[in-house]
Steps between C-alpha positions, in 0.01 A plus 500: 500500500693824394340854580477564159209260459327584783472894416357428122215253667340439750547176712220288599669327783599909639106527491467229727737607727347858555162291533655361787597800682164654467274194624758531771411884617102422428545234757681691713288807457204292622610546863453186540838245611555200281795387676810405275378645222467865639803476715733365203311656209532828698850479426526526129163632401654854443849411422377271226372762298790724531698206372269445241529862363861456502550261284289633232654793574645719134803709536508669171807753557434704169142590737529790668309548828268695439378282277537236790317662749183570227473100435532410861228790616284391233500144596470539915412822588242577247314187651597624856269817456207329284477236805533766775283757355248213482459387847573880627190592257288194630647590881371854462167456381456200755619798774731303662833691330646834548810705411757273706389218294606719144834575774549122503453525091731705474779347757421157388586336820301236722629742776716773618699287758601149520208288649613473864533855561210618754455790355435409119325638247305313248470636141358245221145445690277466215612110418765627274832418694583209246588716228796686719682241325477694153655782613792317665509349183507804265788612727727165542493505136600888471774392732618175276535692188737742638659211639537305178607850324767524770681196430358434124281280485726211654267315763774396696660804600134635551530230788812660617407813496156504632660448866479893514139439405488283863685714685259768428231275561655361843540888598163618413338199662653535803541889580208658325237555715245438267394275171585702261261615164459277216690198694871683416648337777336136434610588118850534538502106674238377232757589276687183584234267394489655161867478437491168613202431286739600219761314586250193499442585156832517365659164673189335487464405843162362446618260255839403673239398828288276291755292418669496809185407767696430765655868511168556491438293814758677653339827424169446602707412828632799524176711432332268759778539812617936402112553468417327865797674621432834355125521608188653328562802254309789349724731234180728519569640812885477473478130702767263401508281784817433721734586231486688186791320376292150564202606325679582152598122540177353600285742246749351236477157603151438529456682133724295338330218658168597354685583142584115502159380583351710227750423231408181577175472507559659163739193358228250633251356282141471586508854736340697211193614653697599815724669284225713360394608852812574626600694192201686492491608907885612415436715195211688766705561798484887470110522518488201741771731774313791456162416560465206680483625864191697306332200349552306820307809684220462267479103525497521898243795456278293318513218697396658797226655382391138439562401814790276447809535782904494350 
Protein backbone atom coordinates (compact mmCIF):
# COMPACT_ATOMS: atom_id res chain seq x y z
CA UNK A 1 0.00 0.00 0.00
CA UNK A 2 1.93 3.24 -1.06
CA UNK A 3 0.33 6.78 -0.26
CA UNK A 4 0.10 7.42 -3.67
CA UNK A 5 -2.81 5.02 -4.08
CA UNK A 6 -4.54 5.86 -1.25
CA UNK A 7 -4.82 9.80 -2.09
CA UNK A 8 -6.25 9.08 -5.87
CA UNK A 9 -9.10 6.61 -4.20
CA UNK A 10 -10.70 6.00 -1.70
CA UNK A 11 -10.23 2.76 0.42
CA UNK A 12 -13.03 0.64 1.41
CA UNK A 13 -11.34 -1.09 4.24
CA UNK A 14 -10.35 3.00 5.63
CA UNK A 15 -14.29 3.27 5.54
CA UNK A 16 -14.62 0.56 7.81
CA UNK A 17 -12.25 1.63 10.08
CA UNK A 18 -13.78 5.21 10.63
CA UNK A 19 -17.16 3.12 10.96
CA UNK A 20 -15.61 1.73 13.83
CA UNK A 21 -14.64 4.73 15.65
CA UNK A 22 -18.00 6.27 15.32
CA UNK A 23 -20.26 3.21 16.56
CA UNK A 24 -17.68 3.52 19.27
CA UNK A 25 -18.57 7.36 20.44
CA UNK A 26 -22.55 6.58 19.72
CA UNK A 27 -22.10 3.92 22.29
CA UNK A 28 -20.29 5.83 24.42
CA UNK A 29 -22.41 8.90 23.99
CA UNK A 30 -25.37 6.82 25.21
CA UNK A 31 -24.27 7.28 28.84
CA UNK A 32 -24.74 4.14 29.24
CA UNK A 33 -21.36 1.59 30.35
CA UNK A 34 -20.81 -1.41 28.16
CA UNK A 35 -17.86 -2.54 29.92
CA UNK A 36 -14.76 -3.49 27.67
CA UNK A 37 -15.98 -2.04 24.89
CA UNK A 38 -16.31 1.61 26.28
CA UNK A 39 -13.28 1.37 28.43
CA UNK A 40 -10.95 0.02 25.46
CA UNK A 41 -12.84 1.58 22.55
CA UNK A 42 -12.52 4.86 24.53
CA UNK A 43 -9.02 4.65 23.79
CA UNK A 44 -8.76 4.91 20.08
CA UNK A 45 -12.13 6.23 19.09
CA UNK A 46 -10.59 9.77 18.52
CA UNK A 47 -7.10 8.88 17.74
CA UNK A 48 -8.33 6.59 15.00
CA UNK A 49 -9.61 9.21 12.98
CA UNK A 50 -6.71 11.45 13.29
CA UNK A 51 -4.73 8.51 12.01
CA UNK A 52 -7.04 7.96 9.42
CA UNK A 53 -6.75 11.58 8.05
CA UNK A 54 -3.14 11.14 8.07
CA UNK A 55 -2.64 8.75 5.91
CA UNK A 56 -4.75 10.08 3.23
CA UNK A 57 -3.21 13.01 3.97
CA UNK A 58 -1.76 15.20 0.31
CA UNK A 59 1.27 17.29 0.67
CA UNK A 60 1.35 18.98 -2.62
CA UNK A 61 4.42 21.51 -2.05
CA UNK A 62 3.76 23.55 -5.36
CA UNK A 63 0.18 24.45 -2.99
CA UNK A 64 0.47 27.35 -1.31
CA UNK A 65 -1.44 27.83 1.97
CA UNK A 66 -3.76 29.78 1.36
CA UNK A 67 -4.98 27.60 -0.87
CA UNK A 68 -4.61 24.96 2.03
CA UNK A 69 -6.44 26.58 4.52
CA UNK A 70 -9.61 27.28 1.79
CA UNK A 71 -9.88 23.28 1.14
CA UNK A 72 -9.56 22.38 4.75
CA UNK A 73 -12.28 25.28 5.91
CA UNK A 74 -14.44 24.19 3.24
CA UNK A 75 -14.44 20.63 4.20
CA UNK A 76 -14.74 21.02 8.35
CA UNK A 77 -15.62 24.24 9.23
CA UNK A 78 -18.20 25.01 6.70
CA UNK A 79 -20.06 21.88 8.21
CA UNK A 80 -19.09 23.12 11.77
CA UNK A 81 -21.40 26.29 11.33
CA UNK A 82 -24.33 24.58 9.17
CA UNK A 83 -24.56 21.94 12.22
CA UNK A 84 -24.23 24.60 14.97
CA UNK A 85 -26.40 27.17 13.52
CA UNK A 86 -28.92 24.30 13.34
CA UNK A 87 -29.33 23.17 16.81
CA UNK A 88 -28.60 26.97 18.08
CA UNK A 89 -31.70 27.89 15.65
CA UNK A 90 -33.82 24.83 16.95
CA UNK A 91 -32.35 25.73 20.76
CA UNK A 92 -33.64 29.27 20.38
CA UNK A 93 -36.97 28.83 19.19
CA UNK A 94 -37.41 25.83 21.74
CA UNK A 95 -36.22 28.81 24.48
CA UNK A 96 -33.91 26.84 26.10
CA UNK A 97 -30.58 28.75 24.40
CA UNK A 98 -29.12 32.09 24.88
CA UNK A 99 -26.02 34.14 23.99
CA UNK A 100 -23.45 31.87 26.05
CA UNK A 101 -24.56 29.05 23.99
CA UNK A 102 -23.50 31.24 20.43
CA UNK A 103 -20.16 31.99 23.17
CA UNK A 104 -19.67 28.21 23.20
CA UNK A 105 -20.14 28.46 19.11
CA UNK A 106 -17.83 30.51 18.85
CA UNK A 107 -15.04 28.98 21.42
CA UNK A 108 -15.83 25.55 20.30
CA UNK A 109 -14.97 23.91 23.50
CA UNK A 110 -16.96 21.27 25.72
CA UNK A 111 -15.67 23.69 28.48
CA UNK A 112 -13.51 26.42 29.66
CA UNK A 113 -11.52 24.29 32.24
CA UNK A 114 -10.51 20.78 32.44
CA UNK A 115 -13.43 18.66 33.93
CA UNK A 116 -12.30 18.39 37.57
CA UNK A 117 -11.97 21.94 38.18
CA UNK A 118 -14.87 23.12 40.72
CA UNK A 119 -15.32 26.02 39.27
CA UNK A 120 -15.97 25.11 35.46
CA UNK A 121 -17.72 26.49 32.93
CA UNK A 122 -19.67 24.62 30.41
CA UNK A 123 -19.97 25.98 26.82
CA UNK A 124 -21.39 23.43 24.03
CA UNK A 125 -24.94 22.88 25.93
CA UNK A 126 -27.17 22.54 23.08
CA UNK A 127 -26.05 18.64 22.26
CA UNK A 128 -23.40 19.91 20.00
CA UNK A 129 -20.08 19.09 21.94
CA UNK A 130 -19.25 16.18 19.40
CA UNK A 131 -18.37 18.34 16.68
CA UNK A 132 -15.41 20.20 18.87
CA UNK A 133 -13.59 17.61 17.12
CA UNK A 134 -13.82 19.55 13.65
CA UNK A 135 -12.27 22.37 14.78
CA UNK A 136 -9.35 20.54 16.43
CA UNK A 137 -9.26 19.03 13.26
CA UNK A 138 -9.19 22.07 10.91
CA UNK A 139 -6.31 23.19 13.18
CA UNK A 140 -4.04 19.84 13.60
CA UNK A 141 -4.11 19.89 9.96
CA UNK A 142 -3.11 23.77 9.67
CA UNK A 143 -0.37 22.69 11.99
CA UNK A 144 0.81 19.44 9.75
CA UNK A 145 1.16 21.36 6.63
CA UNK A 146 3.53 23.78 8.01
CA UNK A 147 5.12 20.89 9.40
CA UNK A 148 5.49 18.94 6.18
CA UNK A 149 6.56 22.44 4.42
CA UNK A 150 9.23 22.68 7.12
CA UNK A 151 11.04 19.64 6.42
CA UNK A 152 9.62 18.98 2.66
CA UNK A 153 7.43 16.78 2.51
CA UNK A 154 9.69 13.89 4.05
CA UNK A 155 7.36 12.04 6.68
CA UNK A 156 10.10 11.00 8.64
CA UNK A 157 11.70 14.04 9.64
CA UNK A 158 8.04 15.39 10.15
CA UNK A 159 8.34 12.69 13.03
CA UNK A 160 11.46 14.29 14.20
CA UNK A 161 10.53 17.42 14.16
CA UNK A 162 7.09 17.46 15.48
CA UNK A 163 8.69 16.94 19.14
CA UNK A 164 8.48 20.87 19.28
CA UNK A 165 4.87 20.26 18.33
CA UNK A 166 4.75 18.09 21.96
CA UNK A 167 6.60 20.23 23.81
CA UNK A 168 4.19 22.91 23.09
CA UNK A 169 1.50 20.66 23.70
CA UNK A 170 3.05 19.27 27.13
CA UNK A 171 3.45 23.15 28.11
CA UNK A 172 0.08 24.33 27.24
CA UNK A 173 -1.54 21.32 28.86
CA UNK A 174 -0.01 21.67 31.89
CA UNK A 175 0.40 25.56 32.69
CA UNK A 176 -2.52 27.14 30.94
CA UNK A 177 -5.15 27.69 33.09
CA UNK A 178 -7.70 27.07 30.76
CA UNK A 179 -8.76 24.82 27.47
CA UNK A 180 -7.91 26.84 25.08
CA UNK A 181 -10.30 27.99 21.72
CA UNK A 182 -10.71 25.76 18.88
CA UNK A 183 -8.81 22.74 20.82
CA UNK A 184 -5.10 24.57 19.98
CA UNK A 185 -3.62 22.94 22.75
CA UNK A 186 -5.26 19.30 22.09
CA UNK A 187 -4.16 20.18 18.27
CA UNK A 188 -0.66 20.52 18.65
CA UNK A 189 -0.64 16.58 20.39
CA UNK A 190 -3.26 15.35 17.71
CA UNK A 191 -0.69 16.24 15.47
CA UNK A 192 1.18 13.07 16.31
CA UNK A 193 -1.48 10.74 15.25
CA UNK A 194 -1.59 12.29 11.86
CA UNK A 195 2.08 12.07 11.23
CA UNK A 196 1.99 8.75 12.36
CA UNK A 197 -0.99 8.06 10.22
CA UNK A 198 1.40 9.06 7.41
CA UNK A 199 4.01 7.20 8.27
CA UNK A 200 1.51 4.13 8.26
CA UNK A 201 0.93 4.98 4.82
CA UNK A 202 4.25 5.15 3.47
CA UNK A 203 5.84 1.79 5.20
CA UNK A 204 2.73 0.14 5.07
CA UNK A 205 2.37 -0.81 8.50
CA UNK A 206 -1.01 -2.19 7.96
CA UNK A 207 0.17 -4.59 5.51
CA UNK A 208 3.56 -5.56 7.24
CA UNK A 209 0.95 -6.58 10.52
CA UNK A 210 -1.17 -8.82 8.43
CA UNK A 211 1.38 -10.90 7.61
CA UNK A 212 3.07 -10.94 10.70
CA UNK A 213 -0.08 -11.87 13.37
CA UNK A 214 1.88 -12.57 16.02
CA UNK A 215 3.43 -8.89 16.13
CA UNK A 216 0.11 -8.33 16.04
CA UNK A 217 -0.51 -10.40 19.18
CA UNK A 218 2.07 -8.63 20.71
CA UNK A 219 0.46 -5.36 19.95
CA UNK A 220 -2.85 -5.90 20.97
CA UNK A 221 -0.78 -6.78 24.25
CA UNK A 222 0.54 -3.79 24.49
CA UNK A 223 -2.70 -1.68 23.81
CA UNK A 224 -4.38 -4.00 26.40
CA UNK A 225 -1.60 -3.61 29.52
CA UNK A 226 -0.43 0.75 28.54
CA UNK A 227 -4.31 1.28 28.22
CA UNK A 228 -5.14 -0.45 31.87
CA UNK A 229 -2.17 1.29 33.08
CA UNK A 230 -2.85 4.63 31.63
CA UNK A 231 -6.60 4.84 32.71
CA UNK A 232 -9.72 6.37 30.99
CA UNK A 233 -9.10 9.39 28.53
CA UNK A 234 -11.01 12.28 27.02
CA UNK A 235 -8.77 14.59 24.36
CA UNK A 236 -11.97 16.87 24.55
CA UNK A 237 -11.28 18.27 27.67
CA UNK A 238 -7.43 18.04 27.40
CA UNK A 239 -7.65 14.34 29.42
CA UNK A 240 -4.98 11.97 28.43
CA UNK A 241 -4.90 9.78 31.27
CA UNK A 242 -1.73 9.11 33.48
CA UNK A 243 0.61 9.97 30.79
CA UNK A 244 0.47 11.85 27.65
CA UNK A 245 3.38 10.05 26.41
CA UNK A 246 1.30 6.55 27.05
CA UNK A 247 -1.68 7.61 25.30
CA UNK A 248 0.11 8.43 21.82
CA UNK A 249 1.09 4.65 22.22
CA UNK A 250 -2.14 3.18 23.22
CA UNK A 251 -4.29 5.60 20.68
CA UNK A 252 -1.80 4.11 18.04
CA UNK A 253 -2.03 0.68 19.07
CA UNK A 254 -5.52 0.06 19.36
CA UNK A 255 -5.96 1.88 15.69
CA UNK A 256 -3.72 -0.17 14.07
CA UNK A 257 -5.42 -2.99 15.65
CA UNK A 258 -8.74 -2.02 14.19
CA UNK A 259 -6.89 -1.19 10.61
CA UNK A 260 -6.05 -5.04 10.63
CA UNK A 261 -9.46 -6.24 11.46
CA UNK A 262 -10.95 -4.14 8.73
CA UNK A 263 -8.45 -4.91 6.04
CA UNK A 264 -9.37 -8.10 6.81
CA UNK A 265 -12.62 -8.38 6.88
CA UNK A 266 -12.03 -6.79 3.51
CA UNK A 267 -9.64 -9.86 2.09
CA UNK A 268 -12.36 -12.36 3.42
CA UNK A 269 -14.85 -13.80 1.24
CA UNK A 270 -18.44 -14.09 2.10
CA UNK A 271 -18.36 -10.55 4.46
CA UNK A 272 -19.96 -8.58 1.57
CA UNK A 273 -23.03 -7.44 3.10
CA UNK A 274 -21.06 -6.45 6.25
CA UNK A 275 -18.82 -4.76 4.09
CA UNK A 276 -21.57 -2.63 2.69
CA UNK A 277 -22.63 -1.55 6.21
CA UNK A 278 -19.51 -0.81 7.47
CA UNK A 279 -18.51 1.13 4.39
CA UNK A 280 -21.50 2.99 4.31
CA UNK A 281 -21.59 4.07 8.38
CA UNK A 282 -17.74 5.19 7.53
CA UNK A 283 -18.38 7.34 4.48
CA UNK A 284 -21.27 9.22 7.14
CA UNK A 285 -19.22 9.83 10.12
CA UNK A 286 -19.38 13.70 9.82
CA UNK A 287 -23.28 13.92 10.00
CA UNK A 288 -23.40 10.93 12.41
CA UNK A 289 -20.69 13.24 15.15
CA UNK A 290 -22.56 16.15 14.71
CA UNK A 291 -25.94 15.31 15.31
CA UNK A 292 -26.29 12.37 17.11
CA UNK A 293 -26.46 13.62 20.75
CA UNK A 294 -29.55 15.59 18.81
CA UNK A 295 -31.23 12.59 17.30
CA UNK A 296 -30.71 10.65 20.50
CA UNK A 297 -32.64 13.74 22.34
CA UNK A 298 -35.44 13.36 20.01
CA UNK A 299 -35.65 9.39 20.26
CA UNK A 300 -35.68 9.60 24.24
CA UNK A 301 -38.25 12.55 23.80
CA UNK A 302 -40.47 10.48 21.98
CA UNK A 303 -40.34 7.66 23.95
CA UNK A 304 -41.38 9.24 26.92
CA UNK A 305 -44.12 10.79 25.74
CA UNK A 306 -45.21 7.17 25.13
CA UNK A 307 -44.59 6.18 28.27
CA UNK A 308 -41.69 3.94 27.74
CA UNK A 309 -38.60 4.29 30.56
CA UNK A 310 -34.56 4.23 29.06
Amino acid sequence: METMKLEKKRIPWLDAVKAVGILVVLLVHTGRSFGAVSFYGGMFYMPIFFITAGMTFSYKPEERFGSFLKKKAKRLLVPYLGYNLFLLCFFLLKGSAGWHDLWGVLYSRNCLMPMDSVTNVYLMQILNAPTWFLTCMFVSYLLFWLLMQAVKGDSRKAFVGNGVYLMIAIVLHYMSPVLLPWSIDCAFYAVTFLIIGKLAAVQDWVGKLVKKPLYLLLLFAVFVLAARWNGSVNMSVGDYGRSMAVYLLVGTAGSLIVMVLCSVLYQTKHTEWLQKAMGFIGRHTLPLLCLHLFVYSVIGTVLAMLGVAL
